[in-house]
N, C-alpha and C positions, 0 to 999 in steps of 0.2 A: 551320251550327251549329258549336258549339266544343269545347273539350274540356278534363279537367280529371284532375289525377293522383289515385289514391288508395292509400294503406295498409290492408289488411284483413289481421286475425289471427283467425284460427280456432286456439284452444285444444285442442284432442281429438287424442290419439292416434291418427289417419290418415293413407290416404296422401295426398298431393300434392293426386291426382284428387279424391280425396273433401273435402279440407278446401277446392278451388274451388268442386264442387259447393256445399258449406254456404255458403260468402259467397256466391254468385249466390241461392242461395234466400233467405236472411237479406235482401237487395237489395231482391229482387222482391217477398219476401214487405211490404219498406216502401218500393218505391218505384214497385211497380208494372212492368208489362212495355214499357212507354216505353225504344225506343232509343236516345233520348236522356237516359237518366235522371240518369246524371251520375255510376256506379255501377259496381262490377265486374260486373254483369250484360250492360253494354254488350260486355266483351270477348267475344275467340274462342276460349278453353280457355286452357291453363296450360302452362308453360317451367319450368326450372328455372332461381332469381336467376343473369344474369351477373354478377352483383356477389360473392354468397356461393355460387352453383354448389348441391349437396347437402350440403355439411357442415354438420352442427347447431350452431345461434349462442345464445350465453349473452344471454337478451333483456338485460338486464342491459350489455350490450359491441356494441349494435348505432350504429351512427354515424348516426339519422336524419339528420340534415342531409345526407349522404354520399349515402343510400339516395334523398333526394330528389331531388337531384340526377342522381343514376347514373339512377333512372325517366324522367326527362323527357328524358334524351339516349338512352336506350336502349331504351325500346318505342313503339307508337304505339297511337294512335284504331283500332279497331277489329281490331285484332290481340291475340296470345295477354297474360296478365297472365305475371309472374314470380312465383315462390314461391320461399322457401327456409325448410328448418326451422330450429324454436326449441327450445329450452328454457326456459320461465318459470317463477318461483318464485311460485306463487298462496294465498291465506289461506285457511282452515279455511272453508267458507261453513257458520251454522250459521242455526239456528230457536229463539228464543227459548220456554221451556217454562214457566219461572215464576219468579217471585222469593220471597226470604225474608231479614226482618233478622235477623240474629246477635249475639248479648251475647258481650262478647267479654272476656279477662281483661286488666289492664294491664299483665300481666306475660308475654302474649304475644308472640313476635317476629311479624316477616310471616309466616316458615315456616311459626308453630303456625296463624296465623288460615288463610292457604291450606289444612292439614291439618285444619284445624275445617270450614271451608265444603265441602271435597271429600265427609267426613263427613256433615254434616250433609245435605247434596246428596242422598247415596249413599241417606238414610233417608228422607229425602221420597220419592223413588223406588221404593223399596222398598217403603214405605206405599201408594201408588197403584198398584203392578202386583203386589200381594200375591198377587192371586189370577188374573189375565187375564195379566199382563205387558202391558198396556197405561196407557199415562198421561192420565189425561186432567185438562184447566186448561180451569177456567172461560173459554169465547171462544176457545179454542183448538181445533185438530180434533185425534182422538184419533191419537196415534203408538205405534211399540211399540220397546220398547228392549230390544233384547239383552242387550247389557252396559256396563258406566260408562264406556269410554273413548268410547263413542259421546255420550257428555256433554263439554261443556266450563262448568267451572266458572269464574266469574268475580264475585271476590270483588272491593268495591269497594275503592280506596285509601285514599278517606278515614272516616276513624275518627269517629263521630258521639260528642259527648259531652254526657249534660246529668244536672243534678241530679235526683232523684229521693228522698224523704225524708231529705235530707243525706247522699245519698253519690253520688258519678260511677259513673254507667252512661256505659258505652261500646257500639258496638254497630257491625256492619255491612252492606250492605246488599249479599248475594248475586243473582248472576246463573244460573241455569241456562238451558243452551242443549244444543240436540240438535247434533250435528255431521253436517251431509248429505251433505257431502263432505268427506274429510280434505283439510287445504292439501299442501305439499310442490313439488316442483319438475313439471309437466308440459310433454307434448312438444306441439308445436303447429307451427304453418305462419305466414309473414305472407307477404302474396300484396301486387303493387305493378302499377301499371300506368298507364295512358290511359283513361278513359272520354269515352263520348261524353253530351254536354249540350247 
């Protein structure tokens, strides 16, 4: 049988141990408990990178090519994986809640229409958790919101225009989203090794 390199990154503030644990389970959980899977489940536990040792790396400044490299000259088939930590810069993951177009004035800049739709946002929400603090949209399951930074507002770019009894309407077409997890920078693990296949 052969064998084949892989990169695995576990995202989560863990240790070492814990973030191999999650990729052998993420593995198993899809590839099955086949010692040949072809997966970090094939390895024998976890080392710290000879490459990056334990100092945390800006994902951002990692040299895979480098990292590919440094793997296939420096572990083997069925021996431990290597780890070292990261730091990754990840996006807001949010959950869409609902939409609504806005009439908008022409003599709006971007600021004002942002400052209208944040508004306007604020009062939709308001309206439906009047009384429960919960929101609920048609086809949607009910969520409950604290408070509005846990919304992200997303007002679209483009400015729709059409006539209407001889005069321009303008208008935009808002985004509301729940935010599930704020983005920002997290710490995390990328794990490198041998699998056997």
């Amino acid at each position: 049988m052969g064998a084949t390199t892989f990169i695995e990154e576990v995202i989560e503030d863990v240790t070492m141990e814990e973030a191999y644990r999650i990729a052998v389970d993420r593995a198993t959980a899809e590839y099955g408990n086949d010692g040949y899977n072809g997966t970090i489940s094939t390895t024998n536990g976890v080392r710290p990178s000879s490459l990056y040792g334990t100092r945390r790396v800006d994902y951002r400044e990692i040299d895979w090519v480098n990292l590919q490299s440094h793997t296939e000259r420096n572990t083997e088939k069925w021996e431990k994986a290597e780890a070292f930590p990261v730091t990754k810069r990840v996006p807001h993951q949010t959950r869409p809640l609902g939409s609504f177009g806005m009439l908008i004035d022409e003599t709006w800049s971007d600021l004002d229409i942002k400052r209208q739709a944040q508004s306007a946002a604020e009062d939709m929400v308001r309206q439906e958790a009047a009384t429960t603090g919960q929101l609920e949209f048609p086809g949607k399951p009910t969520v409950k919101v604290d408070n509005f930074r846990e919304l992200e507002i997303v007002a679209a770019k483009e400015v729709t225009e059409k006539q209407e009894q001889g005069e321009t309407v303008r208008s935009v077409h808002v985004q509301v989203n729940l935010i599930t997890r704020r983005g920002g920078n997290r710490n995390g693990w990328v794990l490198t090794g041998w699998a056997a296949e």
